[in-house]
N, C-alpha and C positions, 0 to 999 in steps of 0.2 A: 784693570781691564774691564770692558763693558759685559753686560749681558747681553748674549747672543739673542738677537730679536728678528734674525733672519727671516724670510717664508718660502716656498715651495712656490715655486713657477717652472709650469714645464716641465716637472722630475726635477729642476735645477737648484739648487741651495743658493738664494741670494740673498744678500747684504746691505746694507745702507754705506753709502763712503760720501763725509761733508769731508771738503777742504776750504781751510780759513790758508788766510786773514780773508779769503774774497767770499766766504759762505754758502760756496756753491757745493750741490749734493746732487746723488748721482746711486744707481745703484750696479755692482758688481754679481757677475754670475759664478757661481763653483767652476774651478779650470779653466778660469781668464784671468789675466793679469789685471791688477787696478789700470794702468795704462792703456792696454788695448780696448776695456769698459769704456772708459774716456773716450777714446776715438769713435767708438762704436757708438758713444751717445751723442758724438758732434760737440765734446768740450776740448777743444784743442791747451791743452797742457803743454808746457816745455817740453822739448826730446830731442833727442839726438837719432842716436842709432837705433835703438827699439830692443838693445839686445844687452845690457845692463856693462858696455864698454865705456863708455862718455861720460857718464855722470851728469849729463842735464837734466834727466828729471828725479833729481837726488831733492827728496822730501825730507820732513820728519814726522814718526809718528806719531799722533798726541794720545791715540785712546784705539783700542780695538787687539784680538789676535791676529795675526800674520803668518804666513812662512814666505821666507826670498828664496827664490833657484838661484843655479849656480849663476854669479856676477862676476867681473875679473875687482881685485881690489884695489888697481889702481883707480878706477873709479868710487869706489867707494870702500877706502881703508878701514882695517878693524877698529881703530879708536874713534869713528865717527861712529859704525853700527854697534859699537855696544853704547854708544849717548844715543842709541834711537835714532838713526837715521835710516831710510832708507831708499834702493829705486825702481818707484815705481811701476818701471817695464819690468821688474823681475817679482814682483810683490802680486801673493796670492791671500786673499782675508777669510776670515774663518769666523770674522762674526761684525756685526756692523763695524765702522773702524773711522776715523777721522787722522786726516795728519795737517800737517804743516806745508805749506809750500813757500820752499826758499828762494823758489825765482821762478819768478810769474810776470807776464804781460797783459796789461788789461787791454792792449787793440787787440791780441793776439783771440783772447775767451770772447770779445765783443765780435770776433768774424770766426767763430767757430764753423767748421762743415764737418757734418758726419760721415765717416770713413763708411765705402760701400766697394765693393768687386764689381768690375766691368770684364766681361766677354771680349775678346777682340780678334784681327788676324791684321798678320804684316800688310802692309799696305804698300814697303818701298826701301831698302836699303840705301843708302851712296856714299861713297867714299868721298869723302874733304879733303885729307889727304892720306900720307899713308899709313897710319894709324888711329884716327879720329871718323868715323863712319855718322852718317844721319839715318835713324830708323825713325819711319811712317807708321804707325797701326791707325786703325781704325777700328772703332770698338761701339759695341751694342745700341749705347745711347750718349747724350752728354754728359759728359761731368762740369761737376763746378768745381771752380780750386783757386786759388791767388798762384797770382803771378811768381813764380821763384818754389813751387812747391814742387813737390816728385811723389813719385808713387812705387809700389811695389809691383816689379813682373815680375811673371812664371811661366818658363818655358817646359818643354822636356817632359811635358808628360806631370807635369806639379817636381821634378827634380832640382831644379833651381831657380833659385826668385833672386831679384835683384834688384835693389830701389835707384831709381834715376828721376833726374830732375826734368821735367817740360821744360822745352826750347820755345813752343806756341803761344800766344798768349790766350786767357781764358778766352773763351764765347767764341770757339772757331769750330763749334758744330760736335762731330763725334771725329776729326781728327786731331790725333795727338802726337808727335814730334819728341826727339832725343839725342843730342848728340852725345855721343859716346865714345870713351877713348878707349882702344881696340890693347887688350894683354895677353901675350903669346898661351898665359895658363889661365886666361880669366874664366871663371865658372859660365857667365852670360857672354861678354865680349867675344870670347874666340868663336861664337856659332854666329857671329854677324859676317861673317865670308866663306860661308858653305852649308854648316848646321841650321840655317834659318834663312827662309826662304818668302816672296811673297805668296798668301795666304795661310803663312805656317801660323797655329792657334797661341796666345798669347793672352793671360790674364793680368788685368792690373786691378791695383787695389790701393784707394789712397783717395784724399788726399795725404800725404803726410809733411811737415816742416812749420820752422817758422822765421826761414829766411825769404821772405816776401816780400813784395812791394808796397810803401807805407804811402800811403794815396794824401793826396791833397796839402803838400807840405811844399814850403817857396824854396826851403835852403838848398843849396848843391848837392848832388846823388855822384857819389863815387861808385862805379863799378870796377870789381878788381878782380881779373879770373888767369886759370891758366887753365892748358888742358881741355878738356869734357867740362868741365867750369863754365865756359862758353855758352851752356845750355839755360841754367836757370838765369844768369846775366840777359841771355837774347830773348828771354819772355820778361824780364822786368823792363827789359829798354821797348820793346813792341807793345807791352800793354800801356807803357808810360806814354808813348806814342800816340795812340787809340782815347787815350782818356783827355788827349788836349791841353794839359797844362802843359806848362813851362816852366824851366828851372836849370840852373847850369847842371852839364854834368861833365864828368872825366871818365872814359870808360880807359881803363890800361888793362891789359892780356902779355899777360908772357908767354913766349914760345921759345926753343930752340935755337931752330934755325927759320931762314925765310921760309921754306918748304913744310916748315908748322902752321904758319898762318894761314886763317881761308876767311870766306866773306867782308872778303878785302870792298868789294864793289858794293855791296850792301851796306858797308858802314857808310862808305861815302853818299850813298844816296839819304839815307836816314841822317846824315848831316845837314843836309840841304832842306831840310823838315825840321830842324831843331835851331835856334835859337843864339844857343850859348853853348855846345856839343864840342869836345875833343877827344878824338880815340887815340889812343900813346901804345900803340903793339912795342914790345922789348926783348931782345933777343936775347937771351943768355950767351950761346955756344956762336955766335954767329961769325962765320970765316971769308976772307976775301971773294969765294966765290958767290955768297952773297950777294956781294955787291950794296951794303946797306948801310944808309948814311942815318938811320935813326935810333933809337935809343937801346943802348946795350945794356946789358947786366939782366941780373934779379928785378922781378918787377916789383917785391915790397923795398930796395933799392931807385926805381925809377920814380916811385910813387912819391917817396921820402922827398927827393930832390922835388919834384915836381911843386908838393905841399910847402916845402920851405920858398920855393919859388912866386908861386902865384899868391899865396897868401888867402883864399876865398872867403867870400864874408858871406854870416849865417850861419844857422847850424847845419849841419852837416849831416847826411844820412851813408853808411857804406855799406856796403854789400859785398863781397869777401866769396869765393866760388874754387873750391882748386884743391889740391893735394895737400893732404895733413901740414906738411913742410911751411908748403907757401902761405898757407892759413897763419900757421904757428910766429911765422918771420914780416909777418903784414900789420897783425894785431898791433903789437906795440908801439910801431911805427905810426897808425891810427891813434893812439890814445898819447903819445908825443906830441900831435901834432891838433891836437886840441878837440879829437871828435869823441864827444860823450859814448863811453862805454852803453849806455842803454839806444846808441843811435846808430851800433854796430849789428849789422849782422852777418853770419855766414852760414858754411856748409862745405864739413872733411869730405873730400871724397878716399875712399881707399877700395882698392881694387879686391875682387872677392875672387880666391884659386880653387881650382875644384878638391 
């Protein structure tokens, strides 16, 4: 263990924290997580959920005292933390500390943005359809943030916070956009059709992810969503838009029934501005009344066929948006199919109940 070589800032007891192999240091305040210091210094690290379920930012410790809150252990099981491992959104230091990072992006730390709180108020509800709404805010000032990121809001008085992903693409001023899928017991969703209203107050705070958009690459861009997925997909395709290149893409969306899909006439027009562009909607449940002669099933099913079909040459980037499920049953399907696991990305969504 190190000697404590902390100092006193502010009343605060802080720390020194280097992470290798990339040698980047940083320092941690007394009752902040290594993680959240990270954000708050603008070094964007792996993570997932922020809340020690995922195991994406599962480190190891090389040197330092520690304590971790509570974690669940599917993400990080006892025979890993007693070889030192740990994660740190749940990791509190107690004296300088250095660990390990077992999965790092070096585009990811080169576009770091430091996490800050914006002010806002609703701006504008609408239903897409009948469970999938678009919420409007507008908030204080600009934010910066990559394409495909999300943020945390808090409604209710600071009672519930809830991270969602921008629909907008960056640089569009102080409005910010969300679509979101509406849950009869969701903590934030169920106040999008009474509880929350335009100029109801609303803080976000963020950026947070690192399912973004990887800029400046020729290969073909798979976008793959269902659901409120929709959102971070329709800011990586609008900013890809905005920046002028070119490149195949496949955007596929699963939905239900027809009465799921929306921005039917939006994609078509954003085809007419792209190149090499195909949107593949698939309808899981889809019934005669339909009327629908286009592609049924599971969409990590429609994708499957699609890949063994066209064959697309280049590397491949994907993008993965949608319910734990769909995530879970897409991945493999993408690394069958020859797209580099470090050329994947995504983002669980799972609904939060009060």
């Amino acid at each position: 263990m190190s000697v404590d070589t902390g100092v006193m800032m502010a009343g605060l007891q802080v720390h020194k924290v280097r992470f290798e192999p990339v040698g980047i240091e940083m320092e941690v305040e007394e009752g902040e997580t290594v993680l959240d210091a990270a954000f708050r210094q603008g070094i964007s690290l792996m993570h997932g959920c922020k809340e020690g379920q995922c195991g994406s930012c599962k480190s190891k410790l090389v040197d330092g005292d520690i304590e971790l809150m509570k974690y669940s252990t599917f993400a990080l099981p006892d025979y890993e933390s007693e070889n030192g491992h740990v994660l740190l959104c749940r990791t509190h230091a107690y004296s300088d500390v250095s660990f390990e990072l077992l999965n790092y992006d070096e585009d990811l730390l080169s576009r770091s943005i430091a996490v800050k709180s914006f002010r806002g108020r609703v701006a504008g509800i609408t239903a897409l359809t009948s469970d999938i709404r678009l919420l409007e805010i507008e908030i204080d000032r600009p934010m910066k943030f990559w394409a495909g990121q999300y943020v945390d809001l808090t409604i209710d008085d600071g009672r519930i916070t809830r991270a969602f992903s921008m629909a907008n693409a960056p640089g569009e001023g102080t409005r910010l956009s969300f679509i979101i899928k509406k849950y009869p017991n969701g903590a934030f969703s169920s106040q999008l059709d009474g509880g929350l209203g335009v100029g109801s107050l609303v803080m976000a705070k963020g950026p947070y992810g690192t399912c973004f958009r990887r800029e400046q690459r020729p290969g073909p861009m798979l976008l793959i969503g269902g659901g409120s997925g929709m959102s971070p997909l329709w800011s990586i395709l609008a900013d890809h838009i905005a920046s002028g290149e070119q490149r195949p893409i496949r955007f596929f969306y699963g939905a239900r029934s027809r009465a799921d899909l929306f921005y039917l006439d939006q994609v078509a027009a954003i085809g007419e501005q792209l190149a090499d562009f195909k949107f593949v909607p698939a309808l899981s449940h889809a019934t005669p009344d339909d009327h629908w002669d286009g592609e049924t099933g599971f969409v990590h099913e429609v994708v499957a066929r699609h890949l063994r079909e066209e064959q697309l040459a280049g590397a491949i980037d994907a993008y993965a948006c949608g319910p734990t499920p769909m995530i879970d049953a897409v991945l493999p399907v993408l690394q069958v199919n020859g797209v580099e696991p470090d050329h994947i990305y995504f983002d669980k969504f799972t609904p939060a109940v009060r």
